[in-house]
N, C-alpha and C positions, 0 to 999 in steps of 0.2 A: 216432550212426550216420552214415557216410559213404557216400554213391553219385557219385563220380566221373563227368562228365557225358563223355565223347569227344565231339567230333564225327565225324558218319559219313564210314566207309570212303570212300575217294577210291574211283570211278566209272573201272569201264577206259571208255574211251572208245571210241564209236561207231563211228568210222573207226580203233581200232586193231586189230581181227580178221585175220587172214588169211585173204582171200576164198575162196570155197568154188569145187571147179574149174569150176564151171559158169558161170561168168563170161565165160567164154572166148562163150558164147553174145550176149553185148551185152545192149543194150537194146532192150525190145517196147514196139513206137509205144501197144499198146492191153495190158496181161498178157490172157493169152487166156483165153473164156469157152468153147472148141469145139476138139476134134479137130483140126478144119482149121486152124485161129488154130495152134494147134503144131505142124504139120507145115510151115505154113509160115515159121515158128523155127527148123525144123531139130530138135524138143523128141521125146525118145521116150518122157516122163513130165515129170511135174512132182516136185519136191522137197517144196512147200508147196503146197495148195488152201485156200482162202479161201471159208468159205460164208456170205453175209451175207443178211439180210433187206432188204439196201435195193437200188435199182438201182445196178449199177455207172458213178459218174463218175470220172471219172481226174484229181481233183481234191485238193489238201492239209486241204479241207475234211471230204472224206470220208473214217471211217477205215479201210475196205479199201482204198483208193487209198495212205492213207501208210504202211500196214503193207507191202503189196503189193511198193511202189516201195521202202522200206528195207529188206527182205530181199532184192527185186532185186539193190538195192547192195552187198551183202554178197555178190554172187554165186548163189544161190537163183534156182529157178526157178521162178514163182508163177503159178497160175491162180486163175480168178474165179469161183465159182457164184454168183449175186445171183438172187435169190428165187425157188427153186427150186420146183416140186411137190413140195409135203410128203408127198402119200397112198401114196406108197411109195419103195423105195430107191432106182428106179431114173435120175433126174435127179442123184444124187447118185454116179452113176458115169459121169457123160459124159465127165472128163477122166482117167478110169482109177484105178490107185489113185497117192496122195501117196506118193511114198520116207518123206518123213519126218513128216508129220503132216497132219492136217485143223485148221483154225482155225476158228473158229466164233463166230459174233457176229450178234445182232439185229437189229445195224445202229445207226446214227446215233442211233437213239430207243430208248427203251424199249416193246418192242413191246404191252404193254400198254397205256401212256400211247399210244403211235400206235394205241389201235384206241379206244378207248373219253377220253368226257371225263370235268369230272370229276363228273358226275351219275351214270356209268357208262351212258350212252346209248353208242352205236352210233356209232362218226366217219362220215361219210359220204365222206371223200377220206383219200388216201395222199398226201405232198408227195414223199413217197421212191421214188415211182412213175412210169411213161412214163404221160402223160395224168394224175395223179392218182386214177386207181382204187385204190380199198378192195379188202384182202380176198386181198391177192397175198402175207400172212405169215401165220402160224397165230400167234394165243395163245400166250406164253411160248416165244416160237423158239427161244430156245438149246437147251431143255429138248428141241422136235421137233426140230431138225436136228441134234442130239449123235445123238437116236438113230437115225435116220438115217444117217448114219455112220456108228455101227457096225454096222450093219445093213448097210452096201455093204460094210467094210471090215474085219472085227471085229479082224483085230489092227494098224491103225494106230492111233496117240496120237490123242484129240481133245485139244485143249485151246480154251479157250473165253475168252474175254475182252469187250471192250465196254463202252457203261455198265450192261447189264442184268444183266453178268454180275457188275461191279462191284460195284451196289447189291444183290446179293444175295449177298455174299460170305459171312456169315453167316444165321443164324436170324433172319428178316425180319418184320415186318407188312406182310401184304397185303391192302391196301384192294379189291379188286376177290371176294376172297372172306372177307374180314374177320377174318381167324385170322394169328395164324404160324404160316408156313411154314417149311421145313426151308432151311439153305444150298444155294443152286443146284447146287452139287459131287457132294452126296445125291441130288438129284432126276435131273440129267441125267447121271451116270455115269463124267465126263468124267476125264479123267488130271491135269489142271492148269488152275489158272482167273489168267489172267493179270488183274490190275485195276487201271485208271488208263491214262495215254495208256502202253503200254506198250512201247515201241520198244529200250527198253534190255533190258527180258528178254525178248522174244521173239527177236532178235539172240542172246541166249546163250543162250536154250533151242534157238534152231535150227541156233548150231553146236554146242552138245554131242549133239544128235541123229544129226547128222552123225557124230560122231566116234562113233559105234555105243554113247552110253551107254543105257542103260536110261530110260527117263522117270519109272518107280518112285527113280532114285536121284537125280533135280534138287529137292533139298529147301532149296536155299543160296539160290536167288535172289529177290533182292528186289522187290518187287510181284509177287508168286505166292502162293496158296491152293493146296493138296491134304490128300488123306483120310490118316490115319496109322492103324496099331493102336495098342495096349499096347508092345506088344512091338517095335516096328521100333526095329533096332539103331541107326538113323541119328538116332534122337532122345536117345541118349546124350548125358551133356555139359550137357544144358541144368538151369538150375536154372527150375522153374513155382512161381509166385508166384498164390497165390488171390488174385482180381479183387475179392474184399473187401476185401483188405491195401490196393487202390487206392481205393477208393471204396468206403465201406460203406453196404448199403442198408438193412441193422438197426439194433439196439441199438449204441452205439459203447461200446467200453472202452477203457480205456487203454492206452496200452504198458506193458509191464512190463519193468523196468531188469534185464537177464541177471545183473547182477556184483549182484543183491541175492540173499539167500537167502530162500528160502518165508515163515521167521518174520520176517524182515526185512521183504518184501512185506507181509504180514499185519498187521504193526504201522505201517507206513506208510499204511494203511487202515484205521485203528483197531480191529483184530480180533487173531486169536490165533490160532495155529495149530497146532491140536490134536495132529496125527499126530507135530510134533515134542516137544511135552512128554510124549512116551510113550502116546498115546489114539489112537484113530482119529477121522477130522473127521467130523463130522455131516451128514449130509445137507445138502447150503444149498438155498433155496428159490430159486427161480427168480429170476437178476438180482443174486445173493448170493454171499458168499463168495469164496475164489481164484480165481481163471481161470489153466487150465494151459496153455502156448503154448511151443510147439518153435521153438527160436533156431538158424538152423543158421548154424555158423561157416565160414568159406570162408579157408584161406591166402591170405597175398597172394601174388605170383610170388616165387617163390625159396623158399619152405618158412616164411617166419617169421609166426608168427601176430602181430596186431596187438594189442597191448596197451592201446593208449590209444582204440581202437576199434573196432566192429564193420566189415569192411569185403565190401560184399554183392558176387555175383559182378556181372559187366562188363553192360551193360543189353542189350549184342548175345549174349548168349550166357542171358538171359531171357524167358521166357515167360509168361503171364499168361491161367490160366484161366479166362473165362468160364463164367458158369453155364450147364447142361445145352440143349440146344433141351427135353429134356420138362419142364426147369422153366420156361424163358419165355416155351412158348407156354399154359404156364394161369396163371400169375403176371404180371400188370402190371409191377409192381412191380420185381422182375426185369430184367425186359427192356427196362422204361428203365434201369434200372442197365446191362446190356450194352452198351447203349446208348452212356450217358453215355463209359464205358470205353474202348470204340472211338472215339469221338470223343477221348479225352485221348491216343490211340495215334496220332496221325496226321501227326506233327511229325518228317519223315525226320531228323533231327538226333540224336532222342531216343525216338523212340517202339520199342516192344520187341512181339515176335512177339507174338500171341494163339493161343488152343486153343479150341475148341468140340464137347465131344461130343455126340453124335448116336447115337442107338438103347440100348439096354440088352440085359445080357447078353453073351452070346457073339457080337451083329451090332452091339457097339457098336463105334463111329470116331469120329476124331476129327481136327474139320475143322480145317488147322492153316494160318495167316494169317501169312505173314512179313513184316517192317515194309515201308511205302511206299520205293516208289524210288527213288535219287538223283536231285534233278529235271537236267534238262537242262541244260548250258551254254549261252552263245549262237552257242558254233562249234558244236555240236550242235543247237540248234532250225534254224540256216542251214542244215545240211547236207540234214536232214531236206525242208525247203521248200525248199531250191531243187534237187531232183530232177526228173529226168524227167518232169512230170505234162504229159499231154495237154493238162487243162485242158479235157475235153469229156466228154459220157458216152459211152458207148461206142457203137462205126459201130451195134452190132444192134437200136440204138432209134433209128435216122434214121428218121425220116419218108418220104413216096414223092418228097418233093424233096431227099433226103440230107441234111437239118437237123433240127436239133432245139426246133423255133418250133411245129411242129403240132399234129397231135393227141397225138404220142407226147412232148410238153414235160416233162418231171420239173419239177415247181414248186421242191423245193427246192432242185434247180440254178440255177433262174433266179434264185431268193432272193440267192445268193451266186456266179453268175457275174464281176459285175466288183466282189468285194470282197477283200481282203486280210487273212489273219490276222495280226497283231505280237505275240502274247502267248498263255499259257495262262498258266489257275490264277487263284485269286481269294483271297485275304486277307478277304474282308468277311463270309463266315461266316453268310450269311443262316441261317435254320433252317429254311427252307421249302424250299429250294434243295442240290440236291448235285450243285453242282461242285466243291466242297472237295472233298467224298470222292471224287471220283474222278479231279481233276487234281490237286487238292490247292491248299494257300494259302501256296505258296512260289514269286512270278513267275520264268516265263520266257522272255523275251522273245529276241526275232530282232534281228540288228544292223538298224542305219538301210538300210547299203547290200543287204542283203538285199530287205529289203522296198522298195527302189525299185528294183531290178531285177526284181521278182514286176510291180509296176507297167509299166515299161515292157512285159512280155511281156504283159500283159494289153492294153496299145496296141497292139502291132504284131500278135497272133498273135491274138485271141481277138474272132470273130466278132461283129458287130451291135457294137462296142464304139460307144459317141459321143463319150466325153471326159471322161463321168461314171465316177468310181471311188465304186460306191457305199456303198463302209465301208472305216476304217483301226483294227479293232478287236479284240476276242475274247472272253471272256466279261465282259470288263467295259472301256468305253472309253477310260480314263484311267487304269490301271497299271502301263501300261509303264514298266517297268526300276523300279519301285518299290519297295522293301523295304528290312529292317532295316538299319538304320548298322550294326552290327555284329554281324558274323557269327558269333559267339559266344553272345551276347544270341540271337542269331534261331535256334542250334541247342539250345538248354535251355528254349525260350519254350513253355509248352502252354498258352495263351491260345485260345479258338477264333475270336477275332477280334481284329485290327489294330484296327478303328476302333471297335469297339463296347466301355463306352457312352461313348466320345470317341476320340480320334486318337491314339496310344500316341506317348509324346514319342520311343521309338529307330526310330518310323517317319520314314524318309524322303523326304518326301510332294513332292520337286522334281520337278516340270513339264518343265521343260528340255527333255529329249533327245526326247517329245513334240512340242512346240511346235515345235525344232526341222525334225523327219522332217515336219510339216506342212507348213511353208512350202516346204522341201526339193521335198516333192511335188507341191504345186501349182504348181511353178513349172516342172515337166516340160513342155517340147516336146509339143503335141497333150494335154496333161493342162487341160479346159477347169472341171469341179469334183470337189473331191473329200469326199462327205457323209459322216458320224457316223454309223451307224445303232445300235452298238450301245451296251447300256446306263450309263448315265453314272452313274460314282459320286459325286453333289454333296456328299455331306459333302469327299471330298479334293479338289473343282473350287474350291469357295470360299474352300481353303489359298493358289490360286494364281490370284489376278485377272486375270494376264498370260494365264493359259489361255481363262478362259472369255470374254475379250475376241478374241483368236485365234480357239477355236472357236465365240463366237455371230458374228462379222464375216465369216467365210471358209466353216464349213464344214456351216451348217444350212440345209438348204433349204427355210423357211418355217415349219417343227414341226421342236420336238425333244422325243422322246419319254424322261420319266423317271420313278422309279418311287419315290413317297416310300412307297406302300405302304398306310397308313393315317395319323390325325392324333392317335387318343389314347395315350397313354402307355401303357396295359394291353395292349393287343394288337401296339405296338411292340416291348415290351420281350422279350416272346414271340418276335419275329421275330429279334431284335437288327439294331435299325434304327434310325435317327437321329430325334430329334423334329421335327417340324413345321417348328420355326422354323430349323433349318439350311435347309429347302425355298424359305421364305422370301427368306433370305440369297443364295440363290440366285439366286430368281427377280429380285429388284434388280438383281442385277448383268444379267442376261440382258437384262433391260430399259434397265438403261442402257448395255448395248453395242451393242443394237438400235440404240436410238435417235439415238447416235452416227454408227451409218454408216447412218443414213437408213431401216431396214429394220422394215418391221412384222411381226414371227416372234412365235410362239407355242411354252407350254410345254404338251405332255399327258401329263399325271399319271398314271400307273397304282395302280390303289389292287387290294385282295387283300380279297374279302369269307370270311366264313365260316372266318376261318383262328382256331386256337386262343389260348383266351385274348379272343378278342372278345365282349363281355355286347352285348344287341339296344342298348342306350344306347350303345354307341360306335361301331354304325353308325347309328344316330338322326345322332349327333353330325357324325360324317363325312358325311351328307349334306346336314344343316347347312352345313356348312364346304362344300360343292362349289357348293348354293345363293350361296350367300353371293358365292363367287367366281367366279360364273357359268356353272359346269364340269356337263358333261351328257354323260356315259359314254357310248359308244358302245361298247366291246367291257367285259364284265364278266369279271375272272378270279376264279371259286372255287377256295380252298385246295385244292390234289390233294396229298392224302398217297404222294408217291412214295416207295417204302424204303429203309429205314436213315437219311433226313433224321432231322436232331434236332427238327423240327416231328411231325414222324409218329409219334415215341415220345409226346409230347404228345396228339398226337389218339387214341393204342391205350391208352394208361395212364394220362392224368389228370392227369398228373404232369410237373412243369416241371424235367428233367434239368439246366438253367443252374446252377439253384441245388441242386445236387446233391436226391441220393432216399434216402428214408427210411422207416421202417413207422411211425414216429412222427409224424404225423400235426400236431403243434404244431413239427414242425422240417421237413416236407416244404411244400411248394408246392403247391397242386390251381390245374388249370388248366380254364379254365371252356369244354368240347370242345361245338362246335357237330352236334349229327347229327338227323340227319333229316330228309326231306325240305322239310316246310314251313319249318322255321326255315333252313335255308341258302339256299329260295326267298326265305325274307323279308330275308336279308341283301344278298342280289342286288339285290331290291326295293329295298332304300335305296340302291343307290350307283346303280338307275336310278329316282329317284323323280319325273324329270319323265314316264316314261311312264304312260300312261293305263289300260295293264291293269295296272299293280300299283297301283294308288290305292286297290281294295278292299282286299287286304292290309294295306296300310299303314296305315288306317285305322282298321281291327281292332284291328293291331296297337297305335299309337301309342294308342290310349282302354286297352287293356290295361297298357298302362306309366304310365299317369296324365298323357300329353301331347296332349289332345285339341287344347288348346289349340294346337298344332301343325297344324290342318285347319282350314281358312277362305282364305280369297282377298287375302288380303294379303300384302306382299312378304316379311313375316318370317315368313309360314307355310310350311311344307315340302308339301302338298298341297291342292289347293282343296275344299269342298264338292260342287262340281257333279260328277257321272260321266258324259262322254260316253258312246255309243257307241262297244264298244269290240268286238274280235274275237278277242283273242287273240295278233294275229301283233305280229314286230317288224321293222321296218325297219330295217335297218343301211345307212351308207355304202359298207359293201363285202357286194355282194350275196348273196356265201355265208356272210356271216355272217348273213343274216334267216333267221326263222323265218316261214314263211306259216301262217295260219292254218287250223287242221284244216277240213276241208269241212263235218266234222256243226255245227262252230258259226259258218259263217258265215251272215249273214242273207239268206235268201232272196227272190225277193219277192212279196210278198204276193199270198196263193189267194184269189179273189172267195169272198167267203161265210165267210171264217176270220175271226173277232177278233182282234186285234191289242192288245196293251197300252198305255197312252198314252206310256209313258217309254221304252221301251228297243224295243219295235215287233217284241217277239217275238212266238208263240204263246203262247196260255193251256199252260196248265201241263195234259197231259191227266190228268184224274181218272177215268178208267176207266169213264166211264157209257157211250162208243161205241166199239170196238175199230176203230183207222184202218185203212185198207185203204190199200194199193198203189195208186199212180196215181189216187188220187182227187181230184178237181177239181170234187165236187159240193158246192153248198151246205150248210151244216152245219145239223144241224135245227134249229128254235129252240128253246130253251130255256125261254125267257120273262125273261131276264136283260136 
């Protein structure tokens, strides 16, 4: 059997549209959030509204700013709603209605993840907020602000995108209510869910809106989700391939050779085949006998059927049905299979539509998934970034000295005020992590001179600047311009990772054009440093000596912060993550380029407690290993199952999707899923084991696993014998990240007449022989004790 691999459809390009008339209107210093802001545009409506959960900055970081500023360019005229009053419609008709549609997005975060951590506590601050105030988004925004919108609007288009909307593009697990849930399309109503950075089809979703199509008939573009019937004529054409044919999550059997006949089959399986020697076949018992399987033949082009092979239809003109949402939200099993699926679908080169139905009966749909995007060009990602942007948030959150330093500061603007994006997308395929799924793992990167003309604007135009640029990165610090030698190799590849478990030899893991745009930039006029901040991938930094001499020489200022994850093998492999001793590799060299240019810099490690596939022995171990090399965690990250990651199918089903899923139980993988509260506290507990309130846990803990011998006061023990006084609270270097201690356990002091215990100088435990009163400060009776 032959499948002919294309590479995908060439990409009309960004800047080849004809701009929509309203261009004619220019460019707005701020898109407007208010009636007034358009009147003084000259605006008698907007074309597009934009309603986002975050505050609006006028920023390439944020993505209503880039969505905004690229349908500007296209001509569109865009307004802002940024975090609206949810409790009725009426915020959500301040800038009248859209000609062509409402967008709709949670904002930079997933508004779940931005309200809750991951214990599902209460966040106490918004970073996406003026001042960092909580509480300015509802739970699940898209879901409230879809409806909202139609509620102001009911017959303009919603269409919905983001990462929220992204990672629930299908039938999801959600950790915050512990079940699956339905694809976001079902719940919030919406017409279209755009997912991934998506600049390319909302561009041609909003000029064919323009051109008066229906939004019922945009079923061709790629990176878009919407509901289908049975019956919609627009789904003619395609051929659907069951999501078993890809990945079987049952019993496996074999293919069976079309050009054999039944008794031919039958006797190539040492059996007999009844019905043709004149009888009818017997019953077979379960796992027995024939298996009957429909071959369909498909013409090639021109009429001739192929004779020396089966030739299946074009992989863009198939589809591939996942199982039901009512089977995978009561089946595991399942739904790491969908799972897995969706992850082998996500290779824009190669990967083929998916189907998902939703409801039975007569209100079933069916959510239909078109493949990921063309990624970007780099005359394309240029275009994109170097538009219009203010580079401020917007004048309606100045402070009463017209800045943005005060009370009304959005922290996550100041996060990324003087830093620069060079790249989207990641190749390294963490499974904890979804930016695969939703920029994807194919880079793309901005030229050199793009990004040092973003730099000088950041000198000359953008306030409080000093000379520090404080990041040249994106979701991974060291990618840029990286990827397959060959582009052929790279459009038939469904690997879900480049580097895992080592460096794929058609990766092209040169440094170069990096190194270069470094030096390039620091040697800018008035460019005094310019730091790393973001995450460094050391398995491909150790490829190339010349880098990590460059960036530990020029561009760490004092810490650099990296993330091996964990140290044993079992919860690595889980993650797909490199072993230890590339960390290692690492860290040598770090040290001897330190030490070369005089400079005493440090590495901090971030390690991931609680994440699937970890046994309590290999966070024993890892704390071991932190001891060891004298490392003493200040901020702790537990695994958060955010949806649709390939770790989260792990933590919902038990089940290690890597190595494909099975109901056979001697060919599946179990993965050993950390829940409940005390053992994820006790995992926490080892990666802080020098603090003094977790010392009773871990103590517990370690005589439970048979390593008592691990408690004593020597340098190769992991906790001492003695327990201070302790209170509960923790003190962090960065002070919103302590927790103080609750008031009812902190120690008091001590009431004339109250006993006191010798060790720890609390009250006796009361036994109920005197019921305390209020305010009492009298001598307690004696007892005769």
């Amino acid at each position: 059997m032959s499948t002919a691999l294309a590479a995908p459809p060439a990409a009309k390009p960004l800047t080849a549209y004809r701009p929509y008339w309203a261009k004619r209107f220019g460019t707005a210093p701020f898109l407007p959030m208010s009636r007034a802001e358009m009147d003084r545009l000259g605006w008698d409506e907007c074309d597009v509204i934009i309603v986002s959960g975050d505050a609006y900055v006028d920023h390439p970081s944020f993505g209503m700013a880039v969505i905004g500023r690229t349908l500007e360019a296209q001509g569109f005229r865009v307004g802002i709603i940024a975090q609206p009053d949810w409790q009725s419609a009426d915020a959500f008709k301040a800038l009248g209605r859209p000609k062509l549609f409402f967008g709709v997005a949670a904002g930079n975060m997933d508004s779940m993840i931005n309200h809750y951590t991951a214990d599902r506590k209460i966040r106490s601050d918004d970073v996406y907020t003026p001042g960092g105030m909580a509480g300015r988004r509802p739970d699940r925004a898209t879901l409230v602000y879809t409806q909202r919108c139609k509620e102001a609007f009911k017959d303009v288009p919603v269409v919905i995108g983001g990462i929220e909307a992204s990672l629930r593009r299908i039938a999801h697990y959600d950790y915050w209510q512990d079940k699956v849930r339905r694809s976001i399309l079902v719940d919030s109503k919406a017409d279209l869910l755009l997912y991934g950075n998506a600049e390319r089809a909302v561009i041609e979703v909003a000029h064919r809106l323009a051109q008066r199509k229906p939004i019922e008939s945009i079923t061709d573009v790629r990176g878009t989700a919407f509901m289908r019937r049975d019956d919609d004529p627009t789904a003619a054409g395609w051929f659907e391939l069951d999501s078993t044919e890809v990945d079987r999550p049952g019993r496996i059997d074999e293919h069976i050779n079309p050009y054999q006949t039944t008794s031919e089959q039958a006797e190539a399986q040492g059996q007999a085949c009844a019905k043709e020697e004149g009888g009818e076949a017997p019953a077979a018992a379960a796992g027995e006998g024939i298996a009957v399987q429909a071959v369909n033949f498909v013409p090639r082009p021109g009429g001739a059927m192929a004779r020396s092979k089966v030739v299946l239809p074009p992989r863009e003109r198939t589809v591939i049905r996942l199982p039901a949402y009512e089977q995978v939200k009561s089946d595991p099993v399942l739904y790491a299979h969908a799972n897995r699926v969706l992850h082998l679908e996500t290779n824009p080169g190669n990967a083929r539509a998916l189907v998902q139905r939703h409801g039975e009966g007569h209100i079933a749909r069916d959510v239909w998934i078109n493949p990921p995007p063309i990624p970007l060009t780099t005359a394309e990602m240029d275009h994109v970034f170097d538009l219009s942007y203010a580079r401020s948030p917007h004048p309606s959150y100045a402070d009463e000295t017209g800045g943005h330093d005060g009370a009304t500061k959005i922290p996550a603007w100041e996060m990324i005020r003087f830093s620069v994006n060079i790249m989207r997308g990641c190749f390294g395929g963490c499974t904890f992590c979804s930016i695969t799924e939703h920029e994807g793992r194919i880079i793309q990167s901005r030229s050199e001179d793009s990004v040092i003309r973003e730099i000088e604007e950041i000198r000359d135009k953008v306030k409080g600047f000093t000379g520090i640029v404080s990041d040249l990165g994106g979701p991974t610090a060291n990618m840029y311009r990286i990827g397959c030698k060959s582009p052929a190799i790279e459009a038939a590849c469904r690997k879900p990772s480049c580097v895992y478990p080592g460096i794929c030899p058609n990766l092209d893991t040169d440094h170069g054009p990096l190194i270069h745009m470094y030096r390039r930039a620091r040697a800018l006029k008035g460019i005094k440093k310019i730091l790393i901040g973001s995450g460094l991938r050391y398995d491909l930094a150790v490829k190339s000596p010349e880098y990590v001499k460059e960036l530990v020489q020029h561009h760490v200022g004092g810490y650099l912060k990296i993330a091996p994850e964990h140290t044993e093998g079992g919860p690595l492999s889980k993650m797909m993550k490199p072993g230890i001793g590339t960390y290692d590799r690492f860290k040598q060299l770090f040290e001897k380029f330190s030490a070369e240019a005089g400079k005493q810099q440090f590495l901090i490690p971030y390690f991931i407690a609680a994440h699937p596939g970890t046994s309590d022995e290999d966070m024993m171990n890892l704390a071991l290993w932190l001891k060891r090399n004298g490392f003493r965690a200040d901020q702790v990250q537990t695994f958060y199952p955010s949806p649709m990651a390939t770790a989260t199918a792990m933590y919902h089903s038990g089940l290690n999707p890597l190595k494909g899923i099975s109901r056979d139980a001697s060919r599946a993988e179990k993965v050993d899923i950390v829940r409940g509260e005390r053992r994820r506290r006790l995992h926490k507990a080892f990666l802080r084991y020098h603090d003094p309130n977790n010392w009773p846990l871990l103590r517990e803990a370690l005589k439970a696993m048979g390593r008592a011998d691990l408690i004593g006061n020597a340098k190769h023990q992991l906790i001492p014998t003695f327990q201070p006084t302790t209170d509960g609270s923790y003190q962090s270097a960065r002070r919103k990240n302590s927790t103080p201690a609750p008031v009812a356990q902190r120690t008091a002091a001590p009431v004339k007449g109250r006993m006191l215990t010798q060790h720890t100088g609390l009250p006796p435990r009361d036994n109920g022989s005197r019921p305390a009163k209020a305010g009492a400060g009298r001598p307690a009776r004696k007892t005769g004790r």
